[in-house]
C-alpha positions as CSV (number, residue, x, y, z in Angstrom):
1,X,-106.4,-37.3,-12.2
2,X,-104.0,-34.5,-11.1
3,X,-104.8,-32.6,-8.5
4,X,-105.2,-28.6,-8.9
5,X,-102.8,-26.8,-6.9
6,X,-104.2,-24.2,-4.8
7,X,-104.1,-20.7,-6.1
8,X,-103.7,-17.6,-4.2
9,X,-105.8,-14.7,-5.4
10,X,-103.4,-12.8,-7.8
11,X,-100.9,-14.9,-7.5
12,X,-99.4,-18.1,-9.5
13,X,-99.8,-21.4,-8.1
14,X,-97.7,-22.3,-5.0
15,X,-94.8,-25.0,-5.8
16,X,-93.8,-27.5,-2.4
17,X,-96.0,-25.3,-0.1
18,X,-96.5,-28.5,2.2
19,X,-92.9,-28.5,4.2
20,X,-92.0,-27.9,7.8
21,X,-91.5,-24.4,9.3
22,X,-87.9,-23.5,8.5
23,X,-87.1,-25.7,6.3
24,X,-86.1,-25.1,2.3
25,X,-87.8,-26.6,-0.5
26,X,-86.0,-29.8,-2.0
27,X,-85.2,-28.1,-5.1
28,X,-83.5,-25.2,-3.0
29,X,-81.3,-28.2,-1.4
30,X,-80.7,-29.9,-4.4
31,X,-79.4,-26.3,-5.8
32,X,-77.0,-26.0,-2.9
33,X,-76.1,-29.3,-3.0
34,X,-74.4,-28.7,-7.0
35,X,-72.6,-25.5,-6.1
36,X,-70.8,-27.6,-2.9
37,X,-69.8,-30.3,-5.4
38,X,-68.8,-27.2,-7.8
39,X,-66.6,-25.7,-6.0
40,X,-65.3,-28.7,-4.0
41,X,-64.2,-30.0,-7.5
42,X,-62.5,-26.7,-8.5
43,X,-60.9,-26.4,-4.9
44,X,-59.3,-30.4,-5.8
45,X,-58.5,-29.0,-9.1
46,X,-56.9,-25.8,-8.2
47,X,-54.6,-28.2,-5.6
48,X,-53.6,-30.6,-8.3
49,X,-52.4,-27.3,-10.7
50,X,-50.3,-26.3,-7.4
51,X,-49.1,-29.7,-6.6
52,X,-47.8,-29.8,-10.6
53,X,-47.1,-26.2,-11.5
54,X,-45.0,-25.2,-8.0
55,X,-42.4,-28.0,-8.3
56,X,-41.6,-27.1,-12.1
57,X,-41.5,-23.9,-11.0
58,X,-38.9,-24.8,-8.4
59,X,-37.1,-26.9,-10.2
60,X,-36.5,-23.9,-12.9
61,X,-35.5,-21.9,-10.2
62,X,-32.8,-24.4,-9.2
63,X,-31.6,-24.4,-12.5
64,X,-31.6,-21.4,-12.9
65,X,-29.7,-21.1,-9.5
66,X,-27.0,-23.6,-11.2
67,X,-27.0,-22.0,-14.1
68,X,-26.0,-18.6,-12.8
69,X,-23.6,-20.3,-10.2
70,X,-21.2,-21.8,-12.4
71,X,-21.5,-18.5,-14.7
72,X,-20.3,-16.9,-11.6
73,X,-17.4,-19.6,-11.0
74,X,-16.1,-18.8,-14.7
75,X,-16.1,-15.1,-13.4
76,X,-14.7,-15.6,-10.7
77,X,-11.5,-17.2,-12.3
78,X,-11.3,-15.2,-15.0
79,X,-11.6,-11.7,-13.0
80,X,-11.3,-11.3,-9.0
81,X,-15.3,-10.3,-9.0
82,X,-17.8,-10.6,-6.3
83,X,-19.5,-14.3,-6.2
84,X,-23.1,-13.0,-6.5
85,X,-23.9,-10.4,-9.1
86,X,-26.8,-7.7,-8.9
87,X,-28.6,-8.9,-11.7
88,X,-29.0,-12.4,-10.0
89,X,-32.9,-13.4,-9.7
90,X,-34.4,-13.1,-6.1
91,X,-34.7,-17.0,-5.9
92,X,-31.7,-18.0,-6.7
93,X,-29.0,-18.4,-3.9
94,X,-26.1,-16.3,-3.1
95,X,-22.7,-18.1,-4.5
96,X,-21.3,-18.1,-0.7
97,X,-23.7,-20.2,0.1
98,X,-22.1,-23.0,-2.8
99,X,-19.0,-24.9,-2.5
100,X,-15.8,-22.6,-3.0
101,X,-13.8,-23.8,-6.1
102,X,-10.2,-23.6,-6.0
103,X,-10.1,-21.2,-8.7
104,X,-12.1,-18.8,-6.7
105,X,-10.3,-19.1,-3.7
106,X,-7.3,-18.0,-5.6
107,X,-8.3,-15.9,-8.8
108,X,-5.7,-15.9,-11.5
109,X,-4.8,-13.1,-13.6
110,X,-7.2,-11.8,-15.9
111,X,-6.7,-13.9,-19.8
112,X,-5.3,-11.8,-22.3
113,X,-8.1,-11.3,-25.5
114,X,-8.3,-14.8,-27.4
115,X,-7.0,-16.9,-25.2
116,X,-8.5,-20.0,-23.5
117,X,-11.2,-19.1,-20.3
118,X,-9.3,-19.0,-17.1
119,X,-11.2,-21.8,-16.0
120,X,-10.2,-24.5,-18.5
121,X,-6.2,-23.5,-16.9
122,X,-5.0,-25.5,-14.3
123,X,-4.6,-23.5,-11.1
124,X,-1.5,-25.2,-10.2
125,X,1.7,-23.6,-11.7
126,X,3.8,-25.8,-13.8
127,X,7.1,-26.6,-12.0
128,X,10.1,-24.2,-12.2
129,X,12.9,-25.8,-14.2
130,X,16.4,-26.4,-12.3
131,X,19.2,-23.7,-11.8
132,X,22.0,-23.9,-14.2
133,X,25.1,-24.1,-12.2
134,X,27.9,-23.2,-14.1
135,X,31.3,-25.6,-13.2
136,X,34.4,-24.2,-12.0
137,X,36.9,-22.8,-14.5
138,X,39.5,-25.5,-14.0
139,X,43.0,-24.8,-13.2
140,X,46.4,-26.1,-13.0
141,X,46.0,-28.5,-9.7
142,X,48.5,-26.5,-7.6
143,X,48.6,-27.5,-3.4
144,X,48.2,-23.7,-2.5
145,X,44.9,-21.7,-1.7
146,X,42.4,-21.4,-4.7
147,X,45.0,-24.4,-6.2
148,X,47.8,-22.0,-6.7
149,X,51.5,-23.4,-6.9
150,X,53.0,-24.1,-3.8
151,X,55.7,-26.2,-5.1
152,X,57.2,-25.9,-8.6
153,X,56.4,-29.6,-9.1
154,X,59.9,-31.4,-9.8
155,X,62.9,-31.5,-7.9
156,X,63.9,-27.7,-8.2
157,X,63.6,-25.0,-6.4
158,X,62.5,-21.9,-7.8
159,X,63.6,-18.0,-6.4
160,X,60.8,-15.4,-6.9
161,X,61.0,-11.7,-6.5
162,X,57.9,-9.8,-5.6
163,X,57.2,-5.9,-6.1
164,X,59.6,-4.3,-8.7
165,X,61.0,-3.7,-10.9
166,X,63.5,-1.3,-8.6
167,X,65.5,0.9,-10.3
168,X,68.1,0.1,-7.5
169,X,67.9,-2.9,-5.8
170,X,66.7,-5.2,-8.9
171,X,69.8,-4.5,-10.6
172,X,72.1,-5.6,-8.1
173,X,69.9,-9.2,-8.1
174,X,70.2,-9.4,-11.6
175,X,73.7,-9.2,-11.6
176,X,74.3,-11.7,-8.7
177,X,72.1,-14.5,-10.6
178,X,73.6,-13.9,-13.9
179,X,77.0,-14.6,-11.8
180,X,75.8,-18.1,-11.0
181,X,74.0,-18.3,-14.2
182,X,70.8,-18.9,-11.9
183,X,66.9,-17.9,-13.4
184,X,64.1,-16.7,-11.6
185,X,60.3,-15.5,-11.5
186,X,60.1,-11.6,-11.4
187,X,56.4,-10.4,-10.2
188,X,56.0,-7.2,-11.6
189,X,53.8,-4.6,-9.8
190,X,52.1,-2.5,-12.9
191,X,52.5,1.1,-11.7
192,X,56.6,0.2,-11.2
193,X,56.5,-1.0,-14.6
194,X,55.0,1.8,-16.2
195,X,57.9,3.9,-13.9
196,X,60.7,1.5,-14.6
197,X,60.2,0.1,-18.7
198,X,64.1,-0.3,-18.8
199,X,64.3,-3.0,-15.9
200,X,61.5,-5.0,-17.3
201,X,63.5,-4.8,-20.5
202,X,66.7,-6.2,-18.9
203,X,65.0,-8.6,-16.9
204,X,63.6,-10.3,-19.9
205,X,67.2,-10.0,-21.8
206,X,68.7,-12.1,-18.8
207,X,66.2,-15.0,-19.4
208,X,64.1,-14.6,-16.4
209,X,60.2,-15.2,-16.1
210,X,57.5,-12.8,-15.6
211,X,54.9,-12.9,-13.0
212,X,51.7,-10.7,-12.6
213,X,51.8,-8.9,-9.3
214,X,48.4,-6.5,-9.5
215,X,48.5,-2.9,-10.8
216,X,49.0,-1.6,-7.5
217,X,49.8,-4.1,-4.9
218,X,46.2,-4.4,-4.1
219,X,45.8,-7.0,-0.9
220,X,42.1,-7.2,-1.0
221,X,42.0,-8.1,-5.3
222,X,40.9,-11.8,-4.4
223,X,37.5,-10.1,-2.9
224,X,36.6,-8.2,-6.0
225,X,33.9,-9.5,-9.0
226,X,35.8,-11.2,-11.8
227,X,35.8,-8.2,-13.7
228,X,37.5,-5.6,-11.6
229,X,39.8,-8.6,-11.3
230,X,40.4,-8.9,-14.9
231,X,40.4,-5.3,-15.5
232,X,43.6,-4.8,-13.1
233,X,45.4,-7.6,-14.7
234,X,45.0,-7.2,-17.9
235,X,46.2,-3.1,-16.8
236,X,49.2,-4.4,-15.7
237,X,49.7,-7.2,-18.4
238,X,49.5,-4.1,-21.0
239,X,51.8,-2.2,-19.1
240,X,54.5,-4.8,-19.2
241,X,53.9,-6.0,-22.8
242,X,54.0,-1.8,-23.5
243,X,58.2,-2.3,-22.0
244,X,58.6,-5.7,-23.5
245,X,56.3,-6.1,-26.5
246,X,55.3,-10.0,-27.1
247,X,56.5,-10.6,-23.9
248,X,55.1,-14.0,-22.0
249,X,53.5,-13.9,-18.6
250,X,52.8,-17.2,-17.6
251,X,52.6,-16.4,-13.7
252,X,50.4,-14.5,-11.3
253,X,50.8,-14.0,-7.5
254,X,48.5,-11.9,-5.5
255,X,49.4,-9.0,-3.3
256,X,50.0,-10.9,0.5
257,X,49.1,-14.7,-1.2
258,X,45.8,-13.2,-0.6
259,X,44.3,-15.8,-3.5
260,X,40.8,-16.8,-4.0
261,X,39.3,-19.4,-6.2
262,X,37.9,-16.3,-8.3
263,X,41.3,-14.6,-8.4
264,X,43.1,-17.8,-9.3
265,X,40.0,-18.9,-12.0
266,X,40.0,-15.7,-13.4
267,X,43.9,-15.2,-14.0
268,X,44.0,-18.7,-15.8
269,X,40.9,-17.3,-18.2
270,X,44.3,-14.8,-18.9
271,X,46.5,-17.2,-19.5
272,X,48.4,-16.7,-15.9
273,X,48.7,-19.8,-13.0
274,X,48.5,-18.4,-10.0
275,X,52.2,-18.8,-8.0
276,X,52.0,-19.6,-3.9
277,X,55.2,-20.5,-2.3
278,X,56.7,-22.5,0.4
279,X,59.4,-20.4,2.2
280,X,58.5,-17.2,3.4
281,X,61.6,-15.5,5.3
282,X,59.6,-12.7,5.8
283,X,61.9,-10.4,4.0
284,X,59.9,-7.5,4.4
285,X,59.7,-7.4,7.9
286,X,62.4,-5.0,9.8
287,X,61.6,-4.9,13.6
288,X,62.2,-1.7,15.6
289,X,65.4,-3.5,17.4
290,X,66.2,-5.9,14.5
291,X,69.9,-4.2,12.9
292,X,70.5,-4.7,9.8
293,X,73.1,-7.5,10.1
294,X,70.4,-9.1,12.5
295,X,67.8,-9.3,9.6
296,X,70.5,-10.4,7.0
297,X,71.0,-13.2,9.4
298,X,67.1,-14.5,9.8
299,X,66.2,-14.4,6.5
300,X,69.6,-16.6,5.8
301,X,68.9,-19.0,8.2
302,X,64.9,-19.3,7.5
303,X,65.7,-20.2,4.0
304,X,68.9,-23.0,4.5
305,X,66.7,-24.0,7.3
306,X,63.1,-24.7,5.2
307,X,64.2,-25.1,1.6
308,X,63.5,-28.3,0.3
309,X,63.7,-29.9,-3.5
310,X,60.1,-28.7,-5.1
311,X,60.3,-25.2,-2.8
312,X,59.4,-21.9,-4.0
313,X,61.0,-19.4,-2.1
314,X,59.6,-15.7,-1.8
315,X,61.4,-12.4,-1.6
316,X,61.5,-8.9,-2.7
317,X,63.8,-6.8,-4.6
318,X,61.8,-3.9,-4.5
319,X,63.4,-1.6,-1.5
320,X,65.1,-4.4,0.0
321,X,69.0,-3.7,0.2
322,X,69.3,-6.6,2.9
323,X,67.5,-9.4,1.3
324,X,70.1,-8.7,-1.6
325,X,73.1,-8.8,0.7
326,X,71.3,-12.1,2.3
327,X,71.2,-14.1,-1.3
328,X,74.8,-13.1,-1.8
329,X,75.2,-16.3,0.7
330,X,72.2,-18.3,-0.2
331,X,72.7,-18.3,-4.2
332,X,75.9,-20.1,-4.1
333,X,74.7,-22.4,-1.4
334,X,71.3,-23.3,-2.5
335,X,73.3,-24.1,-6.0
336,X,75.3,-26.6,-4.1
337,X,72.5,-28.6,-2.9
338,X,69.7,-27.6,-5.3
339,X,68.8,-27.3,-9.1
340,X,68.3,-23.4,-9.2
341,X,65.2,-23.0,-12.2
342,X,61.8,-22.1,-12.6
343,X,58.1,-23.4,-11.5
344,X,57.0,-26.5,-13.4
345,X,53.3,-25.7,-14.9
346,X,51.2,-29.2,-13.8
347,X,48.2,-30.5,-15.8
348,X,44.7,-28.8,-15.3
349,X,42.9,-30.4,-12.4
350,X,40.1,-32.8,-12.6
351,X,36.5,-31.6,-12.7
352,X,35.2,-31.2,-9.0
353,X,31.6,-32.2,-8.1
354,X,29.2,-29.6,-9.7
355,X,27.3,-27.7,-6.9
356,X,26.1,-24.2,-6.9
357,X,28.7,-23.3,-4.3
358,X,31.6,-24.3,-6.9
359,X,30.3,-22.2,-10.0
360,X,32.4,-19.6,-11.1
361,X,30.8,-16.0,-11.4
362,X,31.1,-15.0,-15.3
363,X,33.3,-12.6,-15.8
């Protein structure tokens, strides 16, 4: 039989009234008990969301991080911008903090529309191709400076007048070698032809050769570019064919033997060899003291003295009364021991070694 549980009056029967002071009933306990496991459970659950959701979440943001850097490498090459953009999200990391690329240590020019990215061309520049070096015109291989003639290359010995034609003095030496029947080199200056046609005429009539002197005795010609040097000896060229039309010029000499290899290359491109010599009397030099029979003298004894088979000899007819009264000895003695003729044109010389230093300047 169950017992009756004691009532209060008004009031519904008491439940676990029997416990000790302070204490809860069971069922109070047992209550507490449930919400403890409750919310232990959704404590271990809300961990293991964190444990799984925070690394996906990072590893997103590392992605993303990648993904933005190597968007910023391909700007980087293709335009000189900053590594880390304003848009960039707040997690990822700045682009200075990743490993420079070569291409954005050194951006390249921004790509023209359509072509390739920046990034896919190599950063290295393709390799520049050689210089061409243009050989040496080659000339007649002559002994003097730039390979001009020093020698007329056989056994005779050749006389050459510089600096006419005079209307004076070159007569006189044209009649004294058409006495010995003797031929010579004439170099013409080009303003003394344009003054003197008629002696350039006679001097061809007699049989004698013409030689390019320069338009106006120019000493420095050898320094100037190839075309001022063409443009002076193709002046004087005209000049003489204007006298003597048709007429061959198969000789240069410049002003003082002042050659280059320019000078000498680029009066061969004209069909001239440049002509050196090997006696010099130095004709042309009076000194103060020196009289006239005194200089007649030197410039006779310098050429019996030097001459040799093969020698060109130079002198001047242009204002030069005493080197005229000085071959009025030497052109009957040279005759006795030399053949009196003309310069002997040798073969073209053999290619030199091509370097940059031995190139011709076009003309």
């Amino acid at each position: 039989m169950r017992p009756l549980a004691v009532t209060r009056s008004g009031s519904g029967p008491a439940i676990g009234s029997h416990r000790a002071p302070g204490t809860l009933p069971i069922e109070s306990w047992l209550l507490i008990g449930r919400h403890r496991q409750q919310a232990l459970l959704a404590a271990l659950v809300a961990v293991g969301i964190m444990l799984i959701v925070f690394p996906m979440q990072q590893r997103d943001t590392d992605t993303q991080v990648d993904t933005i850097t190597a968007g910023q490498a391909v700007t980087t090459t293709a335009k000189p911008k900053p590594a880390v953009s304003s848009s960039a999200p707040r997690g990822a990391a700045p682009a200075a903090a990743q490993p420079a690329t070569s291409e954005a240590a050194a951006p390249a020019p921004s790509a023209p529309p359509g072509s390739a990215p920046a990034a896919a061309v190599p950063s290295a520049r393709p390799a520049s191709a050689p210089p061409t070096v243009t050989p040496a015109i080659l000339v007649p291989a002559g002994t003097g400076p730039g390979q001009s003639l020093r020698t007329t290359g056989t056994d005779t010995v050749a006389l050459t007048f510089d600096d006419g034609p005079d209307p004076v003095q070159t007569p006189k030496i044209l009649a004294l070698l058409d006495k010995y029947r003797v031929k010579a080199t004439f170099c013409l200056v080009g303003s003394q032809v344009a003054r003197h046609p008629e002696i350039v005429r006679d001097i061809v009539a007699a049989g004698h050769t013409l030689c390019n002197h320069t338009w106006d005795h120019s000493l420095t010609i050898g320094k100037q570019k190839p075309a001022a040097i063409q443009k002076d000896l193709l002046r004087t060229n005209e000049a003489i064919r204007a006298a003597v039309p048709g007429a061959e010029i198969p000789f240069f000499r410049a002003p003082g033997g002042n050659f280059s290899d320019t000078l000498v290359q680029t009066a061969y491109t004209d069909g001239m060899v440049s002509l050196y010599w090997q006696v010099d009397p130095s004709d042309w030099d009076h000194p103060d003291k020196e009289s006239v029979t005194q200089h007649i003298s030197k410039v006779t004894k310098n050429i019996q003295e030097n001459t040799k088979p093969g020698s060109i000899i130079l002198s001047h007819d242009f204002n030069q009364p005493d080197t005229i009264k000085a071959y009025e000895t030497l052109v009957p003695w040279l005759q006795e021991r030399f053949t009196l003729g003309l310069p002997t044109i040798p073969p073209v010389a053999s290619a030199p070694a091509t370097s940059p230093s031995a190139s011709a300047p076009p003309l």
